[in-house]
C-alpha positions as CSV (number, residue, x, y, z in Angstrom):
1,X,56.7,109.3,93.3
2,X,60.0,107.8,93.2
3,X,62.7,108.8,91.1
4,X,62.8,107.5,87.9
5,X,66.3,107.0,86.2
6,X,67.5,105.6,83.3
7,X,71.3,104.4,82.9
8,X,73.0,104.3,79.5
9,X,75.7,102.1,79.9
10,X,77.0,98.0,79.9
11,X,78.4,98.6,83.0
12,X,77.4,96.3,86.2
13,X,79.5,98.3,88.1
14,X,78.0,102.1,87.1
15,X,74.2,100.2,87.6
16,X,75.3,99.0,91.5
17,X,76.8,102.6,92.2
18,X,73.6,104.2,91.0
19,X,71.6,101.9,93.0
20,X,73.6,102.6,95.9
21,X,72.9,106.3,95.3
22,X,69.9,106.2,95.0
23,X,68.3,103.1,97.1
24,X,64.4,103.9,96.7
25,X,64.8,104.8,92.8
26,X,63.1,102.9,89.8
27,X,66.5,101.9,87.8
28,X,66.5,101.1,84.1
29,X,69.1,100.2,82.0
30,X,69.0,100.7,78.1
31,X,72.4,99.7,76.9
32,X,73.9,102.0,73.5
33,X,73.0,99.8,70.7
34,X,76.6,98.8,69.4
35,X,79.8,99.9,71.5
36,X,81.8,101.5,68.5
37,X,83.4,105.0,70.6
38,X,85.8,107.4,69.5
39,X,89.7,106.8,70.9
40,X,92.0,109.2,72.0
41,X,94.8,108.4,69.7
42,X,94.9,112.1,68.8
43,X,94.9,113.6,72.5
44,X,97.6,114.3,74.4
45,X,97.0,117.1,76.1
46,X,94.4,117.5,79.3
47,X,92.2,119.9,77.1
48,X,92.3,117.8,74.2
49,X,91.7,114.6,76.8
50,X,88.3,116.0,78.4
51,X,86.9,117.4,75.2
52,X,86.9,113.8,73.4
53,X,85.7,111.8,76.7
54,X,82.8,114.5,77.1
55,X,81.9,114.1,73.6
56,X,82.3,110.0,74.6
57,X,79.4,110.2,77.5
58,X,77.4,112.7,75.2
59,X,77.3,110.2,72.0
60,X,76.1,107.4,74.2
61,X,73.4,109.6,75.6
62,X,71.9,110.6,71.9
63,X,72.5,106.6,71.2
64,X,70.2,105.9,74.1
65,X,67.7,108.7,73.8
66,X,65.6,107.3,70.7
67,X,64.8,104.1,73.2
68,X,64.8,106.3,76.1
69,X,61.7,108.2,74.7
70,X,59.9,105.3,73.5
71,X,59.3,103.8,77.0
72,X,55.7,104.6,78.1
73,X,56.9,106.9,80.8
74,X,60.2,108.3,79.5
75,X,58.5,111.9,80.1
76,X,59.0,111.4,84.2
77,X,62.5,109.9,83.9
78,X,66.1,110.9,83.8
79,X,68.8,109.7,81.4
80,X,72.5,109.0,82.9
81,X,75.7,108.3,80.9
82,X,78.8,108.4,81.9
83,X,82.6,107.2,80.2
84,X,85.7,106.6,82.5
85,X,89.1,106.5,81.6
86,X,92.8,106.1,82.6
87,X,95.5,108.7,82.1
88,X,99.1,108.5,82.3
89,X,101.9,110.7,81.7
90,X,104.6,109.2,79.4
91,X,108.4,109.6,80.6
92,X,109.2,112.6,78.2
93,X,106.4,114.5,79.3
94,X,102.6,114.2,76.9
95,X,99.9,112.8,78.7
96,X,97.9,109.2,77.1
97,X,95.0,107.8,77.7
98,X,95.0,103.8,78.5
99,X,91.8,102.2,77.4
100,X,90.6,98.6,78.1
101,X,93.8,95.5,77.9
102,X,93.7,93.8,74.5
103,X,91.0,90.8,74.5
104,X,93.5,88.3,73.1
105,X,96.4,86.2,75.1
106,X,98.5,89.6,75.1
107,X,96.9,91.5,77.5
108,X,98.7,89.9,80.6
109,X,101.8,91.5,79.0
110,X,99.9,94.8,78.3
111,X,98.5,95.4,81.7
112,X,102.3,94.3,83.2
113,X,104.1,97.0,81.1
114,X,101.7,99.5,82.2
115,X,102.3,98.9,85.6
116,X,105.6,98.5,85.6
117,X,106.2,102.3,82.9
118,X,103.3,104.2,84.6
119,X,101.7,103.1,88.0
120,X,104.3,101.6,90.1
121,X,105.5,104.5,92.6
122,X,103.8,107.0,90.2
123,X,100.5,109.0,90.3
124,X,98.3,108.9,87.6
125,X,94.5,109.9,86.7
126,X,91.0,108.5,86.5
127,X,88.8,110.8,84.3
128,X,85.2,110.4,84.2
129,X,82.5,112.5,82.1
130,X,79.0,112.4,83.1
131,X,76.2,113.6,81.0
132,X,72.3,113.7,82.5
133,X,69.7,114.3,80.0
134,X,65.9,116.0,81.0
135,X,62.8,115.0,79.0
136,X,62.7,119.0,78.6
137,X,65.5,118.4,76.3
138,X,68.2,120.2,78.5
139,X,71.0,118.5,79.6
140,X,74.3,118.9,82.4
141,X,77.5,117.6,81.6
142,X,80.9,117.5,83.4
143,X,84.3,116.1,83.7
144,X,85.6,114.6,87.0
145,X,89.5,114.0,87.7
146,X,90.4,111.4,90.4
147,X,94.1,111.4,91.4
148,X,96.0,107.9,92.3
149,X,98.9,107.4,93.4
150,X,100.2,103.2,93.4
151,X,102.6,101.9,95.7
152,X,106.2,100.8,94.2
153,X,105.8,96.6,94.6
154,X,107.5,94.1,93.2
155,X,107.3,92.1,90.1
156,X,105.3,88.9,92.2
157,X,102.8,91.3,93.3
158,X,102.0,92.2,89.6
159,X,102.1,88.9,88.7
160,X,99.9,87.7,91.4
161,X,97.4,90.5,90.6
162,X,97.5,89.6,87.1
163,X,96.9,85.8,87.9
164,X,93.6,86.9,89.5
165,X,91.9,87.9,85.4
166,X,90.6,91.1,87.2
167,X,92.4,93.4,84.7
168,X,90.6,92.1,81.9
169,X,87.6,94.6,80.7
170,X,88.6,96.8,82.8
171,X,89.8,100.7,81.9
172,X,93.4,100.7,82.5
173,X,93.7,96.9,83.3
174,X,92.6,97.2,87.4
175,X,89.6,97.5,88.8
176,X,89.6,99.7,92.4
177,X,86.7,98.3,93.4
178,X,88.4,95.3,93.8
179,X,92.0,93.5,94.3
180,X,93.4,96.3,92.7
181,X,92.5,98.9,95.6
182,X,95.6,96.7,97.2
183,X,98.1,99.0,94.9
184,X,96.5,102.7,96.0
185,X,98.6,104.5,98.3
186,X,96.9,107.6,97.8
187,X,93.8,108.9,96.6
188,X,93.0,112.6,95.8
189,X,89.1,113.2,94.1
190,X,86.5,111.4,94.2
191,X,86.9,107.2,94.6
192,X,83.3,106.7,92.4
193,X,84.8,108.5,89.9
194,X,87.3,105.7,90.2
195,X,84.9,103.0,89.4
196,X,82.8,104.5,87.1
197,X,80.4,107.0,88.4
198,X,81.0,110.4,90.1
199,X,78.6,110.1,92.9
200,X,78.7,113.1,94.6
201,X,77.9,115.2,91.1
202,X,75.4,113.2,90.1
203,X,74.2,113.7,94.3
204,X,74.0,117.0,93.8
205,X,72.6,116.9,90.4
206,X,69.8,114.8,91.6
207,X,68.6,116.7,94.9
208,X,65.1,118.0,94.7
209,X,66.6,121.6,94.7
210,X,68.2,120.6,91.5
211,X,65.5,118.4,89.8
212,X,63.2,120.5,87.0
213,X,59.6,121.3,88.6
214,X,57.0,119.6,86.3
């Protein structure tokens, strides 16, 4: 029988990743019902930082898990959520976490002045959690940190990447996946984690050695 999963999340990209994992797998996605989270206003510290995006992926699992168990054959299926994230360090030294650019006209000027204060010539962090969910009612979670380090360029690069729209909805206004991989000179960790998904947990969380007996 194929492997059955079932992805909590909005996210096109986290669905084709999955997919790519997992090429022979039944893949359903069942969306959290309303996309209220908890921010990170309050978290400066890496501690602080992992607790709140683990909580994050764990919320939208329990969102998820009323519809989850009321498809015919939840019982034989698996439930994935996952939250990414972008973290900086400020100039005088506490860390903060960059969410999505603002949705109105002033996110070109967002995404700039977080190039120009935190990513150019600097190295800063993707941080995913990823939370898998058994019918049994046990579950695995985890926190995956992806290193990046962006090249210094100049101000016409920026603008010409910001001309393209591809920082819009996108967790610290670039998308790796895409245009934006132009401005990584160095990666340390895991590039899924990147995107959206860390592959090669879920990988090994997934492998029939791993997988509950039924």
């Amino acid at each position: 029988m194929p492997l059955h999963l079932v992805l909590a999340s909005r996210s096109p990209r986290r669905q084709e990743l999955l997919v790519a994992l997992c090429p022979g797998a039944r893949i359903e996605v069942l969306p959290p019902p309303h996309s209220d989270e908890r921010g990170f206003e309050d978290c400066h510290d890496w501690g602080a930082i992992e607790e709140r995006i683990r909580l994050i992926a764990r919320e939208k699992s329990e969102l998820v898990a009323p519809l989850w168990r009321q498809q015919p054959d939840w019982a034989a299926s698996l439930l994935i959520a996952a939250d990414t994230t972008i973290v900086v360090r400020e100039p005088a030294g506490p860390l903060r976490v960059l969410g999505q650019p603002p949705t109105d006209d002033t996110w070109r000027e967002t995404v700039r002045s977080w190039f120009e204060r935190y990513y150019l010539g600097q190295t800063h962090w993707a941080l995913s959690a990823l939370c898998v969910a058994w019918p049994d009612g046990s579950r695995r979670e985890q926190v995956v940190r992806t290193a990046l380090r962006f090249r210094a360029v100049s101000a016409q690069i920026v603008d010409w990447y910001l001309s393209t729209g591809e920082s819009r909805g996108k967790a610290g206004g670039y998308a790796i996946q895409g245009a934006g991989s132009l401005f990584a000179s160095h990666i340390e960790g895991s590039l899924s984690n990147v995107v959206g998904l860390p592959l090669e947990v879920l990988q090994e969380w997934l492998s029939p050695a791993s997988l509950p007996t039924r």
